[in-house]
C-alpha positions as CSV (number, residue, x, y, z in Angstrom):
1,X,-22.7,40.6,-82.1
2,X,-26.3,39.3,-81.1
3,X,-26.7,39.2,-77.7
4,X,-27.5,41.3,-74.6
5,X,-24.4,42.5,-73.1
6,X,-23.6,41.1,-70.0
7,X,-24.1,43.3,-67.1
8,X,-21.1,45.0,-65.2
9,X,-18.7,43.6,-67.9
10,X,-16.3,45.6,-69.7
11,X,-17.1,47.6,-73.2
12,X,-14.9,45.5,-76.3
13,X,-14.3,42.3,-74.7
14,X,-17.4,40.6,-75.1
15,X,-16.0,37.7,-77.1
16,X,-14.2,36.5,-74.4
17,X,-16.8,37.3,-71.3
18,X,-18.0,33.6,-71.4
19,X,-14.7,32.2,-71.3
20,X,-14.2,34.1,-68.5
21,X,-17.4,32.7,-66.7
22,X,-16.4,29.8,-67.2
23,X,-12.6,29.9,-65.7
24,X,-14.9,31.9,-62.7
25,X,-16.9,28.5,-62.7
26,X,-14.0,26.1,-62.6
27,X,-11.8,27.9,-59.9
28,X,-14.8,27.5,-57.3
29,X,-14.8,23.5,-57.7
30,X,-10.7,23.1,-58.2
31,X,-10.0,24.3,-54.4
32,X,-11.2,22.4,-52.2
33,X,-10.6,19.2,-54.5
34,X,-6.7,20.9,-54.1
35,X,-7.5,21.4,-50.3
36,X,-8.6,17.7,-50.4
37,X,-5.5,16.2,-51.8
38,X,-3.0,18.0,-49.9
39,X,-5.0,16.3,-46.4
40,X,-4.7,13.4,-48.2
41,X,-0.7,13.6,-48.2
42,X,-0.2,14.7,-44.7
43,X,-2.6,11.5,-43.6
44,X,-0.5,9.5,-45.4
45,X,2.9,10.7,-44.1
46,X,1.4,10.5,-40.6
47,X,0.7,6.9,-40.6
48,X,4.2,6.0,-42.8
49,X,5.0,4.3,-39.8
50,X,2.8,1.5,-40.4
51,X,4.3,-0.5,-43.0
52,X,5.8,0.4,-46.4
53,X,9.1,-0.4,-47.7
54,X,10.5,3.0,-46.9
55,X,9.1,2.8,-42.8
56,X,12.3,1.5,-41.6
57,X,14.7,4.5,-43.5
58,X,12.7,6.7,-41.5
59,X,13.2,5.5,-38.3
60,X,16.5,4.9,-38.9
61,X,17.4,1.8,-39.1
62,X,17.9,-1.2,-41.9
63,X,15.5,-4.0,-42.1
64,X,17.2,-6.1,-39.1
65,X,16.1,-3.4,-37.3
66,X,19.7,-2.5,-36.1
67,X,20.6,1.0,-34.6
68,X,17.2,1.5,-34.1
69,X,15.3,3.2,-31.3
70,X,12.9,0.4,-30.3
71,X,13.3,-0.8,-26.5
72,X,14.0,-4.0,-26.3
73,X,11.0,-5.7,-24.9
74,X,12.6,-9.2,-24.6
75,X,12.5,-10.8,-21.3
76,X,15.3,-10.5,-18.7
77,X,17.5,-14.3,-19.1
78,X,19.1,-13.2,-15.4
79,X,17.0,-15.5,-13.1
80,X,17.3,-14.1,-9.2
81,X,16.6,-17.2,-6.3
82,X,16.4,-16.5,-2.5
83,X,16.5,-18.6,0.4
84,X,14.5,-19.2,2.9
85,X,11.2,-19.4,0.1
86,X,8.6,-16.9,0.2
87,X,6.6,-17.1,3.6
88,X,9.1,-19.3,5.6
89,X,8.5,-19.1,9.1
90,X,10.9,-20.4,11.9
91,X,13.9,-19.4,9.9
92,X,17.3,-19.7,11.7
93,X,19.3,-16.8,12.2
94,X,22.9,-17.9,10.8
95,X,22.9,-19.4,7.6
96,X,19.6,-19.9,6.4
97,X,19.5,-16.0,4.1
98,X,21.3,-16.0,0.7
99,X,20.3,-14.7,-2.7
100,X,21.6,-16.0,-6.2
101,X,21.5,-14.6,-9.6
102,X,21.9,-17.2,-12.5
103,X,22.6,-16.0,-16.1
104,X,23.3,-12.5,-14.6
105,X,24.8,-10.5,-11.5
106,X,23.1,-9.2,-8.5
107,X,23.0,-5.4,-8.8
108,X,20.7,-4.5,-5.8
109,X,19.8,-6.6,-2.3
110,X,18.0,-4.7,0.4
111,X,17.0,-6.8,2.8
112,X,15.0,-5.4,5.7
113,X,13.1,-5.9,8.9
114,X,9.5,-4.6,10.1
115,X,10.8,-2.0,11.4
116,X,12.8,-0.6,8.5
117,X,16.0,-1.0,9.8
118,X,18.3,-2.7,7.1
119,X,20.5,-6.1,6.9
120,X,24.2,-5.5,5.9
121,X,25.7,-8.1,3.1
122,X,28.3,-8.6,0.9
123,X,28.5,-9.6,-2.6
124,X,30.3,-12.8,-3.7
125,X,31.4,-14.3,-7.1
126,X,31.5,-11.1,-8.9
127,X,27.9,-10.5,-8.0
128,X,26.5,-14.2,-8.4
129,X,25.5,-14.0,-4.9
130,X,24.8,-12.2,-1.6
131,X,25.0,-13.0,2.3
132,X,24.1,-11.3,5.4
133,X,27.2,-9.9,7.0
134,X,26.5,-11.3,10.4
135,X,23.0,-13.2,12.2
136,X,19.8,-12.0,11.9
137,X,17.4,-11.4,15.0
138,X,14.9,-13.7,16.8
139,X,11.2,-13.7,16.2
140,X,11.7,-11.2,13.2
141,X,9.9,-10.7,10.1
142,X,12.1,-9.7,7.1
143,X,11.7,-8.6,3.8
144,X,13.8,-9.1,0.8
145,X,14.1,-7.0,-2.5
146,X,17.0,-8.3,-5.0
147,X,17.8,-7.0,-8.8
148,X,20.0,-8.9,-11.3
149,X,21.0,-8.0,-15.1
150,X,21.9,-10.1,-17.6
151,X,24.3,-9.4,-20.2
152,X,22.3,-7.1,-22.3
153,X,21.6,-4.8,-19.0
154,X,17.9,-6.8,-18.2
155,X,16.8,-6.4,-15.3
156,X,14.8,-9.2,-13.5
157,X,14.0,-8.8,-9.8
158,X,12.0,-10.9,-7.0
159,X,10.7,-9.6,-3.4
160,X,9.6,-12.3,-0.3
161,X,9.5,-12.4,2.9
162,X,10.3,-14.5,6.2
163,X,10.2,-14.5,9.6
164,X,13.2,-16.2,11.7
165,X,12.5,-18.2,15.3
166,X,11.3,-17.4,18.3
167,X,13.7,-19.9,20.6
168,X,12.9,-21.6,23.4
169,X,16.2,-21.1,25.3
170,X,18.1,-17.9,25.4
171,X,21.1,-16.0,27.2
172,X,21.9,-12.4,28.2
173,X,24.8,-10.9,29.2
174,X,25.9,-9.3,32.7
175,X,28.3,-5.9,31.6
176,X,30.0,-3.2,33.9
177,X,30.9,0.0,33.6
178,X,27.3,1.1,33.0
179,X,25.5,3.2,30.4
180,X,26.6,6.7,30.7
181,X,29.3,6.2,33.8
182,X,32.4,7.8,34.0
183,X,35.2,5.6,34.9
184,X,39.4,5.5,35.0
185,X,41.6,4.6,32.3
186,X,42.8,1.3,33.8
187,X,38.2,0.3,33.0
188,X,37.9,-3.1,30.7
189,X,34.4,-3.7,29.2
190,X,33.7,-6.7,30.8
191,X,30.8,-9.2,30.2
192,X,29.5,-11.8,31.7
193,X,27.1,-14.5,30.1
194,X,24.4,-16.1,32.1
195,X,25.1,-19.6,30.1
196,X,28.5,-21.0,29.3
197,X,29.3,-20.1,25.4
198,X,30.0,-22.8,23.1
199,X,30.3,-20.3,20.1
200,X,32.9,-17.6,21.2
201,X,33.7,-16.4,17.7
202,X,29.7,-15.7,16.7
203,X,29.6,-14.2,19.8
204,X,32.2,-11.9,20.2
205,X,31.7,-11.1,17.0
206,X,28.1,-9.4,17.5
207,X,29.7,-7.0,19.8
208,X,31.3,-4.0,18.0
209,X,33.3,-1.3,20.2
210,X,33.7,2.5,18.4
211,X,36.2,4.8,20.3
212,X,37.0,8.4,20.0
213,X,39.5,8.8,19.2
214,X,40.1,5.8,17.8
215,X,42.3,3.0,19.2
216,X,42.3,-0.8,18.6
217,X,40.2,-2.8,21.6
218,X,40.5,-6.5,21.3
219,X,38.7,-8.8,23.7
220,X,39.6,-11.5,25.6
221,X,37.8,-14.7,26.8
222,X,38.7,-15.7,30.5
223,X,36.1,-19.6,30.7
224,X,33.2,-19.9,28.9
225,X,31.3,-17.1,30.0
226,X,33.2,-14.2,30.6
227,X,34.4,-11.7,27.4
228,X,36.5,-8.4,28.8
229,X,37.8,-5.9,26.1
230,X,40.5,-3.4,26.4
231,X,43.2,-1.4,24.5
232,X,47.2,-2.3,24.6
233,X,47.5,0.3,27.2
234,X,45.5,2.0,29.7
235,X,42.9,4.2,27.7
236,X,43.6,7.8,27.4
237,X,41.8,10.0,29.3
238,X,39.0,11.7,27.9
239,X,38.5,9.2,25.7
240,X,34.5,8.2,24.6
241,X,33.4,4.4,24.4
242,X,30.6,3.5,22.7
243,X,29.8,-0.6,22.7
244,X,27.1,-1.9,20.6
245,X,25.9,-5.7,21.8
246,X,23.8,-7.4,19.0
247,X,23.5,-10.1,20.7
248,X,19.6,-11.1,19.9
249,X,19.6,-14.0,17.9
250,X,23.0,-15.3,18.2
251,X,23.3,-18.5,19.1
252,X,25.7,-19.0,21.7
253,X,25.5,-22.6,22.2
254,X,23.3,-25.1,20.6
255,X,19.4,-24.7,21.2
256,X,20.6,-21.2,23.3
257,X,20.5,-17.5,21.4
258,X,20.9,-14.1,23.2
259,X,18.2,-11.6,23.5
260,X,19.9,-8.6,24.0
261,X,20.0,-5.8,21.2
262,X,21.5,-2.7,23.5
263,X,24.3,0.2,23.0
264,X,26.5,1.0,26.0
265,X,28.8,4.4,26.7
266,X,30.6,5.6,28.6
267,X,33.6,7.9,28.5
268,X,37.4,7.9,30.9
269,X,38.0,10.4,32.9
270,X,41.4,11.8,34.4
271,X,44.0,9.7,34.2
272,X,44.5,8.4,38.1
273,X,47.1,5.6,38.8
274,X,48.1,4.9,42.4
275,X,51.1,2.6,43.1
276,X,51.4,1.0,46.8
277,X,54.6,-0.3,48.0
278,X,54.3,-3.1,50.4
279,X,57.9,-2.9,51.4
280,X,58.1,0.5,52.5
281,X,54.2,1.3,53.5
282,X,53.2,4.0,51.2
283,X,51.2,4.4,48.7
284,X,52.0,7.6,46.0
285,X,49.2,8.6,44.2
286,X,50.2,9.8,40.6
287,X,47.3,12.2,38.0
288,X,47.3,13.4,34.4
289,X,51.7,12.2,35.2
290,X,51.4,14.4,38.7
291,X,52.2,13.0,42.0
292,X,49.2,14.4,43.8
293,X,49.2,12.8,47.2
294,X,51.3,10.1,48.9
295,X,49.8,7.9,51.3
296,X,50.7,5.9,54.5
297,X,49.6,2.1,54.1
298,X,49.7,-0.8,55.8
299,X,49.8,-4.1,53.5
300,X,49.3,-7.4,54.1
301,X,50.9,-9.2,57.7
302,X,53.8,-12.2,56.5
303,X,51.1,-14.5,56.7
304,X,48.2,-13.0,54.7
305,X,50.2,-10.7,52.1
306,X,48.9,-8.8,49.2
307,X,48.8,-9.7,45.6
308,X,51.1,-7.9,43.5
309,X,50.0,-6.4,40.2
310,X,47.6,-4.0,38.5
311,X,44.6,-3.9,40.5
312,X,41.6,-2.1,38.7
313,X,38.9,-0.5,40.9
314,X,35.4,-2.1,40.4
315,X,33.1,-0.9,43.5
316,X,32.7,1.7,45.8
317,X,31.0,1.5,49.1
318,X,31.4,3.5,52.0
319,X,30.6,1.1,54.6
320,X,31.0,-2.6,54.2
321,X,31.4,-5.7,56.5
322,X,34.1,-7.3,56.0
323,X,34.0,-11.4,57.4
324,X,36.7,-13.5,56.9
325,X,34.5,-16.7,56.8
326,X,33.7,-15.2,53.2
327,X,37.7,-15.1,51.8
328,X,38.6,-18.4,53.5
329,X,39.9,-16.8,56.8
330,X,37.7,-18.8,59.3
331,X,36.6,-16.7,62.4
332,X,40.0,-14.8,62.5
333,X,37.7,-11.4,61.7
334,X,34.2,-10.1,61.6
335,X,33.9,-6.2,60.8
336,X,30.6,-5.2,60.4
337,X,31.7,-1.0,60.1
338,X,34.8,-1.5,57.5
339,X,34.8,2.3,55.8
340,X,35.6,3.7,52.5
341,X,36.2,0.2,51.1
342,X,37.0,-0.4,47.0
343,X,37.5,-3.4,45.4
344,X,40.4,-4.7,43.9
345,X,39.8,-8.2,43.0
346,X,37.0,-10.9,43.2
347,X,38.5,-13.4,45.8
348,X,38.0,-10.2,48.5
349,X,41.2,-7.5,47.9
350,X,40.1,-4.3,49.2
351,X,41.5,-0.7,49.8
352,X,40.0,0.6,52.4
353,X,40.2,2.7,55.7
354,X,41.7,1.2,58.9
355,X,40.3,2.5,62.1
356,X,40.9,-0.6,64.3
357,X,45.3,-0.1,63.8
358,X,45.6,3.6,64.0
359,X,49.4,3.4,64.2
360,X,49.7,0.4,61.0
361,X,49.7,2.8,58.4
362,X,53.2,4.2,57.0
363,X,54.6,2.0,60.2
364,X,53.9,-1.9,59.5
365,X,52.1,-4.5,57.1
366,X,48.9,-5.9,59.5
367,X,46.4,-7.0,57.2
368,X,44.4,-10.2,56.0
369,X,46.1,-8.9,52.4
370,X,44.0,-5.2,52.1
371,X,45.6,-2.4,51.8
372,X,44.7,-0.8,54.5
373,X,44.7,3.4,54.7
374,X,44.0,5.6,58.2
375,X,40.5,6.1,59.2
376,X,38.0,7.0,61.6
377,X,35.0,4.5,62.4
378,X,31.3,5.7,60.6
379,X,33.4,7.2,57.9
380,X,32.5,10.8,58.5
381,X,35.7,12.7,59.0
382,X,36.3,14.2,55.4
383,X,40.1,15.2,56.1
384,X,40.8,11.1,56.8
385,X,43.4,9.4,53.9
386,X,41.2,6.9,53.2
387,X,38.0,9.3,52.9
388,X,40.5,11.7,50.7
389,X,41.4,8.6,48.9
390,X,38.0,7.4,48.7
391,X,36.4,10.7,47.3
392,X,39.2,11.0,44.5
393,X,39.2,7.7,42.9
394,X,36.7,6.7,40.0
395,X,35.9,3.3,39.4
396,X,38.1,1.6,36.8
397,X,40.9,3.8,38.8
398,X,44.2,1.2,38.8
399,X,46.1,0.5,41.9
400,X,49.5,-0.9,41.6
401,X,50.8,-3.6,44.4
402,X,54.6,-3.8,44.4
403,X,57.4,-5.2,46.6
404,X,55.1,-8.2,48.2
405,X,56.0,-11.1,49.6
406,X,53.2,-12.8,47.1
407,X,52.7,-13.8,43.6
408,X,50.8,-11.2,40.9
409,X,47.2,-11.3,40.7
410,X,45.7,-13.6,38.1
411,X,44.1,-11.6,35.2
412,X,40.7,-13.1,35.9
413,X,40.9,-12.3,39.6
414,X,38.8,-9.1,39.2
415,X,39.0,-6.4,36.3
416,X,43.1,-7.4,36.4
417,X,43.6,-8.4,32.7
418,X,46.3,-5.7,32.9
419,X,48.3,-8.5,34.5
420,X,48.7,-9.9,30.7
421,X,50.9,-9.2,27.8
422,X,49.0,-7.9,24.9
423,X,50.7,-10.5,23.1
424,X,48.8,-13.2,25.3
425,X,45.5,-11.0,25.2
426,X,44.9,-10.9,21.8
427,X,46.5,-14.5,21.4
């Protein structure tokens, strides 16, 4: 061979050494050109998505794009309307709210006032629309949040706002027992409205009683302005009352609406029914189903007798004056000093100590149509029937008049709606 040999290369293969420089050569400029390609193809898978015939078999789905994952991006066909319009003012408080869904169903309605505290509704027309359970406050701003679907599960929703009247003319409402009071079992929630209710039924309704335990209280209207609630029977002792009156923004007559937004409770005490008998001047004085005590009495004289009857007590006072000119008894009495006196009904029936006719009690009937218990005058001796009496009875404490030469006590004579059937009470 001619030639220099070809440094580092092996002895007896020189006719292939520039072959072999030239394979050397080639492999330097064939990698990355192989390097190239490869990027090439993953570029190209990455952006498959794009377009292609083959894009939609790798999603998954056929050229309607059925079974696919795509969301649905359409717009909701479920069209959501509420009444009053955005930014009302001077709304009224019954009637005016109420949310419709067209070409769907309601799934959510909050509805909501300043203060956070939420409107209770009900759904109507399998979710076509929505109403406020019962009236809405006065001079309140309210906001309103409603979702509907349509039938591919769309949701569309709307939010507004409105603020209901401030009126001109209002009402309240005058209630015994008091907030946190203790009273008997014979007690009614009583009421009584300053202006004469057109609108019983929106009324009554805005007053919810909760007992425990739990017992059915049903009220009863005596006019136009007095609403009394009680059980069937006497309540059992123990038992807690808890009355809610939401009565702000109800409108009990045209033009008028109540103001009041209040929760009252109160809770019985021992059981304590007393029964006087006019015939035979004694009264016996029955707790928890235990005779206790019996009592002289005098009732009332032929003339002036005493109602017969359930009798609740509804005030206390130690000393009281007692003037006939008040109860339609002319001059015939004037005691300014009259002690340990409890009322038993509005037109002026009292139980109370008699210090003026010692030797009535247990012996005759001498009242003006009291019933009338031994006492001393100022009230002070302690071991006195009527201070005994006095000391041991609870306001909402029942008194029963029997064997009287009168007629029974109307129900609305007093706290007396004992004096009714609960047929005629719920009637």
């Amino acid at each position: 061979m001619n030639g220099r040999p070809i440094s580092g290369a092996s002895v007896g293969g020189g006719a292939e050494r520039p072959a072999a420089r030239r394979t050397r050569h080639g492999r330097r400029h064939a990698l990355p050109a192989l390097l190239l390609g490869a990027l090439l193809v993953v570029l190209t898978a990455c952006g498959s998505g794009g377009g292609g015939a083959d894009s939609d078999k790798g999603s998954g789905g056929d050229k309607n794009g059925k079974g696919s994952d795509k969301a649905d991006t359409a717009p909701s066909q479920a069209v959501v309307s509420i009444l009053p319009k955005d930014g009302a003012d001077s709304v009224a408080t019954s009637g005016a709210l109420k949310v419709t869904a067209a070409k769907g169903k309601l799934t959510e309605v909050r509805v909501e006032d300043s203060k956070g505290n939420p409107v209770d509704g009900k759904l109507a027309g399998g979710g076509g629309s929505w109403a406020p359970s019962q009236h809405l406050s006065s001079g309140t701003k309210y906001k309103v949040h409603a979702v509907a679907k349509d039938t591919k599960g769309r949701e569309s929703a709307k939010d507004t706002t409105f603020t209901t009247l401030v009126p001109k003319n209002t009402f309240v409402g005058i209630f015994t027992p008091e907030d946190g009071s203790k009273v008997g079992v014979g007690m009614p929630f009583s009421i009584r409205f300053t202006r004469g209710i057109t609108h019983p039924e929106d009324v009554e309704k805005a007053i919810k009683i909760t007992t425990e335990p739990a017992v059915d209280v049903q009220g009863h209207w005596f006019g136009n302005d007095r609403l009394d609630f009680r059980p069937e029977k006497y309540w059992k002792a123990g038992t807690k009352v808890s009355v809610k009156l939401n009565l702000d923004g109800v409108e009990g007559r045209p033009g008028v609406y109540g103001k009041q937004l209040k929760t009252v409770s109160f809770t019985i005490g021992r059981s304590q029914v007393s029964t006087v008998d006019a015939k035979k001047h004694t009264m016996k004085v029955v707790r928890d189903g235990k005779t206790v005590k019996n009592i002289p009495i005098t009732a009332g004289a032929p003339a002036t007798t005493t109602y017969n009857g359930q009798m609740v007590i509804s005030e206390k006072l130690k000393v009281t004056r007692m003037n006939g000119d008040t109860v339609g008894f002319g001059g015939e009495y004037d005691i300014k000093d009259v002690p340990h006196a409890m009322r038993l009904s509005q037109s002026g029936t009292f139980i109370h100590g008699n210090y003026w006719a010692p030797g009535a009690p247990g012996n005759q009937n001498v009242s003006h149509g009291c019933v009338g218990l031994r006492d001393v005058r100022g009230a002070w001796d302690k071991k006195q029937p009527a201070a005994w009496f006095f000391d041991n009875s609870l306001i909402g404490d029942v008194v029963i008049v029997k064997n009287s030469n009168d007629k029974q006590i109307q129900p609305e004579n007093g706290l007396n709606g004992w004096n009714m059937s609960w047929e005629q009470w719920i009637a």
